[in-house]
C-alpha positions as CSV (number, residue, x, y, z in Angstrom):
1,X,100.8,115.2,111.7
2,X,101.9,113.0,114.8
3,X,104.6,111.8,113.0
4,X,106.3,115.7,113.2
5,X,104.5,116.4,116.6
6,X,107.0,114.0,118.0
7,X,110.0,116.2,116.6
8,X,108.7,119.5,117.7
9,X,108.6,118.1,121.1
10,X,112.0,117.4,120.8
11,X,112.2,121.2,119.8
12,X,112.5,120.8,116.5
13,X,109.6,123.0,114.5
14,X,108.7,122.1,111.0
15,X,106.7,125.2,110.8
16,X,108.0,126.5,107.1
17,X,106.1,126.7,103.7
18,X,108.0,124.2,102.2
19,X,108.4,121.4,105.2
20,X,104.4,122.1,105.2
21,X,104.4,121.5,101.9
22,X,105.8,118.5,101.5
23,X,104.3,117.1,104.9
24,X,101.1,117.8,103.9
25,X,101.0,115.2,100.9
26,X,98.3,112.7,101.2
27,X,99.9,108.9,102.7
28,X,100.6,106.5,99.5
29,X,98.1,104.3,99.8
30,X,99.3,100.6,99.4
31,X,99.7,100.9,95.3
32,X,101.4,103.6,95.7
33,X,105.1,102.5,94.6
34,X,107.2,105.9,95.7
35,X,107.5,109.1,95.7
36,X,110.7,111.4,95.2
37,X,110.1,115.6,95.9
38,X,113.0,118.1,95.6
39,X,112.7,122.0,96.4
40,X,115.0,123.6,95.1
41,X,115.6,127.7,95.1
42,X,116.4,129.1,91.5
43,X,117.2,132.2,90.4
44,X,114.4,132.8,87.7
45,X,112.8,135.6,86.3
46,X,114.3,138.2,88.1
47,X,113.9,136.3,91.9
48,X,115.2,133.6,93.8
49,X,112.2,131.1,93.5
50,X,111.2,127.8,95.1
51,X,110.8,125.6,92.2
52,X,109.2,121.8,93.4
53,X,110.2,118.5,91.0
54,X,108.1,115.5,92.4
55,X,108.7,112.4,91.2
56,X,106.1,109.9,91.1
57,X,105.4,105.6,90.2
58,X,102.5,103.5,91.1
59,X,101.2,100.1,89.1
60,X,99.4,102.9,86.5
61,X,101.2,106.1,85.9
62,X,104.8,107.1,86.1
63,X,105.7,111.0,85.8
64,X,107.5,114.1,87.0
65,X,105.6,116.8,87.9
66,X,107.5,120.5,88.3
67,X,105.8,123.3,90.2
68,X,107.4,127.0,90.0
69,X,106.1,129.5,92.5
70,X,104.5,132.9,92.2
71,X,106.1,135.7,93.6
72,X,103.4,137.1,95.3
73,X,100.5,134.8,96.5
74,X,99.5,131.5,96.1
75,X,99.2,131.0,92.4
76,X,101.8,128.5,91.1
77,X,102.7,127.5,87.7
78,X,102.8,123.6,86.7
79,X,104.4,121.6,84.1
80,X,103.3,117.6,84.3
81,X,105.5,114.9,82.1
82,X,104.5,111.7,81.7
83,X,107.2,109.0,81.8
84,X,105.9,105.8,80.2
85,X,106.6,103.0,79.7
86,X,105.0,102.2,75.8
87,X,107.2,102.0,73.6
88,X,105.1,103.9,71.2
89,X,105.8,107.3,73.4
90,X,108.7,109.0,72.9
91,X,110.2,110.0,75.9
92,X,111.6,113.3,74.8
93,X,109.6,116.5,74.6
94,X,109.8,120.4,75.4
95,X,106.9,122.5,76.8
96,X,106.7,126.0,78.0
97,X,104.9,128.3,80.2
98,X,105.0,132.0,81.8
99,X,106.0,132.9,85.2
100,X,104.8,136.0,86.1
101,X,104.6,137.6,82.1
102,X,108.1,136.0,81.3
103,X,108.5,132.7,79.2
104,X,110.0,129.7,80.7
105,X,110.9,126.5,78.6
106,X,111.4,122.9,80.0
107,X,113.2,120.4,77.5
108,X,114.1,116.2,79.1
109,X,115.4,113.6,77.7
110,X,114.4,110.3,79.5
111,X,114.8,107.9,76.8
112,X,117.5,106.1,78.4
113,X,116.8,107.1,81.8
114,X,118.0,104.5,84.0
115,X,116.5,103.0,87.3
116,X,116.8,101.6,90.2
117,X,114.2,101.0,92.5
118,X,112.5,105.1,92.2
119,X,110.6,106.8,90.6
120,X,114.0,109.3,89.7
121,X,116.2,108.3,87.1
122,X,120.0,107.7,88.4
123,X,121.5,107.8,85.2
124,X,121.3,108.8,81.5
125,X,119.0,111.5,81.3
126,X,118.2,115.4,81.6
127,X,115.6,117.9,82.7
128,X,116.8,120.8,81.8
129,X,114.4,124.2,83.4
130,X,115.2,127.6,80.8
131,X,114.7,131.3,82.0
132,X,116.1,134.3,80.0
133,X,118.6,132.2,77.8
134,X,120.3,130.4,80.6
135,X,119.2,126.6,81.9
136,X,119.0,127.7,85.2
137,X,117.7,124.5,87.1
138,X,119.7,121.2,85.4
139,X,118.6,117.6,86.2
140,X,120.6,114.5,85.5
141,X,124.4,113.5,84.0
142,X,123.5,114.5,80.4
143,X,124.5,118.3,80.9
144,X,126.3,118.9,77.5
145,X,123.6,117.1,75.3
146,X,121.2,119.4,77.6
147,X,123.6,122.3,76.3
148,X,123.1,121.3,73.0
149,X,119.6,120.9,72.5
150,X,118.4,124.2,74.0
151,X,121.3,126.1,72.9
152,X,121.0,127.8,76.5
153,X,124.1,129.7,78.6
154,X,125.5,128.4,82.0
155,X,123.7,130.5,85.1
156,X,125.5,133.0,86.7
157,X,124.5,131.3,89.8
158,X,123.8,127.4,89.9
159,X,120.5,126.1,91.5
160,X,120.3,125.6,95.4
161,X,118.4,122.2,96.4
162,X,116.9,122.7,99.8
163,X,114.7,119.8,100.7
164,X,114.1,116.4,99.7
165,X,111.4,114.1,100.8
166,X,110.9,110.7,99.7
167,X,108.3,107.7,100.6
168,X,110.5,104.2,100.1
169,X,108.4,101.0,100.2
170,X,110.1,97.8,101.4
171,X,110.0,94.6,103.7
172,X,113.1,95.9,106.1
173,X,115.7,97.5,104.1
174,X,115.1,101.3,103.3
175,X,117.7,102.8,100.3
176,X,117.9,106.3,99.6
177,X,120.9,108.3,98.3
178,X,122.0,112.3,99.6
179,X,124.4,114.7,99.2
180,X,125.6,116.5,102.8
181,X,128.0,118.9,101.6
182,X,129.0,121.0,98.5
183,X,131.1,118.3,97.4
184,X,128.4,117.1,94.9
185,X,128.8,113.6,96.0
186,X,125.9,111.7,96.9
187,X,126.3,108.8,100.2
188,X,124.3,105.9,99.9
189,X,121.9,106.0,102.6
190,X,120.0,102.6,104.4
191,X,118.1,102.2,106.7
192,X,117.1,98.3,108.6
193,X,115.1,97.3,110.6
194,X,114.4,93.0,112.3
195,X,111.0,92.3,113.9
196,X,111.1,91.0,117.5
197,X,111.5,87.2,117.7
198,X,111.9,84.8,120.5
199,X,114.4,86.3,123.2
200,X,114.4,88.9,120.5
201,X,114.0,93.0,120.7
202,X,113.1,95.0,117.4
203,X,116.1,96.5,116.3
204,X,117.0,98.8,114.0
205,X,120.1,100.4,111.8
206,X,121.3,103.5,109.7
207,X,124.4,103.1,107.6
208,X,125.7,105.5,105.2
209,X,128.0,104.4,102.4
210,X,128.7,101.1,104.1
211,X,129.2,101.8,107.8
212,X,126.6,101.5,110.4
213,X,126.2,104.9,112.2
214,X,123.7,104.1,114.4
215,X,122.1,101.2,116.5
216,X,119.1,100.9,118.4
217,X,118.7,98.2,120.5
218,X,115.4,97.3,122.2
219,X,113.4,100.3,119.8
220,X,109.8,99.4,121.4
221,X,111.3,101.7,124.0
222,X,113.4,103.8,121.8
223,X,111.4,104.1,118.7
224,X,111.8,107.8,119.0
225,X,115.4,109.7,119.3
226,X,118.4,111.8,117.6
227,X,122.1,111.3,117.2
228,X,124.6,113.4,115.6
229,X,126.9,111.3,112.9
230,X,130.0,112.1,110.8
231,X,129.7,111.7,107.0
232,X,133.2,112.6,104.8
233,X,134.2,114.5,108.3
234,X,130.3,116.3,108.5
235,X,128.4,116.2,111.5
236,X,124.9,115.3,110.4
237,X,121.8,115.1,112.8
238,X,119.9,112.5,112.4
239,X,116.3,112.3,114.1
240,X,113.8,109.2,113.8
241,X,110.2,108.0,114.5
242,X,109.4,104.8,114.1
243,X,106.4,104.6,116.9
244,X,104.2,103.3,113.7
245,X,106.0,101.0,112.6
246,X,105.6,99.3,116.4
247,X,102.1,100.4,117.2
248,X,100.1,101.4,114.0
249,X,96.4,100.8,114.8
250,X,94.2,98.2,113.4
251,X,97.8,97.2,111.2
252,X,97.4,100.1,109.0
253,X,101.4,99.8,108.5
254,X,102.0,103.4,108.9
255,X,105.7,105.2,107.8
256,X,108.8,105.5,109.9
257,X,109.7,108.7,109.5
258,X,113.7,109.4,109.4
259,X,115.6,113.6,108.7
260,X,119.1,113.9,107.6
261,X,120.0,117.3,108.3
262,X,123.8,118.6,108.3
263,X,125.0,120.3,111.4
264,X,126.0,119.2,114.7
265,X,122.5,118.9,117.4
266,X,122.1,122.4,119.3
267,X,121.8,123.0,123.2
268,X,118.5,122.5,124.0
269,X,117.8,126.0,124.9
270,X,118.8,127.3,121.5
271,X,117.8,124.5,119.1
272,X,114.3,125.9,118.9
273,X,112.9,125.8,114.7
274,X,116.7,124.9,113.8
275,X,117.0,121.5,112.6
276,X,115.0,122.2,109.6
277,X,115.8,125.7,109.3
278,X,117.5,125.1,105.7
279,X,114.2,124.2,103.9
280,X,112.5,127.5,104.4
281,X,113.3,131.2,103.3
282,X,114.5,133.7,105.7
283,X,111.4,135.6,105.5
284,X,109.2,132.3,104.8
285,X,108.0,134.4,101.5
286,X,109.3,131.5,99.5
287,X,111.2,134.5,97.0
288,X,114.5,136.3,97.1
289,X,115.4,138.8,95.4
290,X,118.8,138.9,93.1
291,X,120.5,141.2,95.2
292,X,119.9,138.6,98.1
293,X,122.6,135.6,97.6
294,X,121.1,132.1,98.3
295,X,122.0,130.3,101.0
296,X,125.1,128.4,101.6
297,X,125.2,124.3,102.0
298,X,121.5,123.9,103.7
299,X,119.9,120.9,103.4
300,X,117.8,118.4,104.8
301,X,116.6,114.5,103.6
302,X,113.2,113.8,105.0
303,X,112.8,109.9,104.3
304,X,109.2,108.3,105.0
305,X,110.1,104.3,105.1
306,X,106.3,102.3,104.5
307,X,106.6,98.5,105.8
308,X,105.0,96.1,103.3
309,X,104.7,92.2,103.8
């Protein structure tokens, strides 16, 4: 994609399974609402597994889809729910499904899911992800009605997320929220932009949880960079492209693309594949095995920000 060609330039390589993954999504078209995908590395079934939750809204459907691969192989294993709006669908349920000869159970609760903008819930809901007796992947703030409904242990080793992409629609003002440490607690994330004017640049801004971390002045000519900022006393890189939003062709409106990644930026020489080196597997298989431990605090926010008029 041009949009990443820029970034590997910059020696930045987004050649992993799950970066390819979630890069090679086909662009929202313009009734396309949002889009909110998570990978996240769970120890189920006997491996450390990549196990994808994409949440998605447009003006017909609203749902969450969860994808659990194989261990060996492409073959991946799919649960779809539908999160509607009729209030003639009850929106709690439980399915299940087998991952490599082993049952796995998903139970959610979304009936007073709350929102704000995206397609994920903020608030008052779980998805709760079951494997051998224990809820080994655990979505949302309702963890003890969670408990209670599928009567399931606590993991011996809590879920790991890795990557999260989203697309964001708006006029100038992009809102996304991330966690950059093992704190738990999420910064609030936004990104602005002003067209050029008379006597006026395009300019544009990135402020986490209230303070503006980075301006760009006169972006026609820097619509492509990195900086390194410091979030609760983190260094986090992060590294934009906004050419499209400047120069898309025939006003297709194409997506600024923006990565949050924690870590200071490398020397040059040795920076080579590792700005996103926390969304993929050492190996690249996409498994671990137990005796492997998952990785420490690695994670990345890839944010794609779609100008609408």
């Amino acid at each position: 994609m041009a949009l990443y060609r820029s970034f590997r330039e910059q020696g930045v390589s987004s050649r992993s399974p799950i970066v390819d993954r979630i890069t090679e999504e086909p662009v929202p078209s313009k009734s396309t609402q949002s889009t909110v995908t998570s990978i996240y590395q769970v120890n189920m079934v006997g491996y450390w597994r990549n196990v994808t939750i994409l949440w998605t809204k447009n003006y017909m459907n609203h749902s969450l889809h969860l994808t659990v691969d194989a261990l060996r192989g492409e073959i991946q294993y799919n649960c779809k729910i539908d999160v509607k709006p009729w209030h003639f669908w009850i929106k709690k349920g439980y399915k299940s499904f087998i991952v490599d000869g082993h049952q796995v159970e998903v139970y959610w609760d979304l009936r007073s899911a709350k929102f704000s903008g995206s397609p994920e819930p903020y608030s008052d809901y779980y998805v709760a992800v079951v494997s051998d007796e224990e809820i080994v992947l655990l979505l949302g703030d309702y963890k003890k009605k969670a408990y209670k409904r599928t009567k399931a242990n606590t993991p011996l080793t809590d879920a790991v997320l890795m990557t999260k992409k989203e697309n964001v629609f708006a006029k100038k003002s992009f809102l996304t929220k991330a966690c950059f440490d093992e704190s738990g607690r999420e910064s609030d994330i936004v990104v602005e932009s002003s067209s050029s004017g008379q006597n006026k640049d395009p300019e544009m801004w990135v402020s986490i949880d209230g303070i503006v971390t980075i301006h760009v002045r006169s972006l026609q000519w820097k619509f492509r960079g990195n900086q390194t900022v410091i979030v609760n006393k983190q260094p986090v890189q992060v590294l934009w492209d906004v050419h499209d939003w400047l120069f898309s062709e025939n006003g297709s409106g194409g997506a600024g693309l923006f990565i949050f990644k924690p870590g200071p930026l490398e020397p040059d020489s040795e920076r080579e594949g590792s700005a996103l080196s926390g969304c993929e597997s050492d190996d690249g298989s996409g498994f671990y095995s137990t005796k492997s431990q998952a990785t420490n605090f690695d994670f990345c926010l890839i944010l794609s920000a779609y100008k609408t008029e």
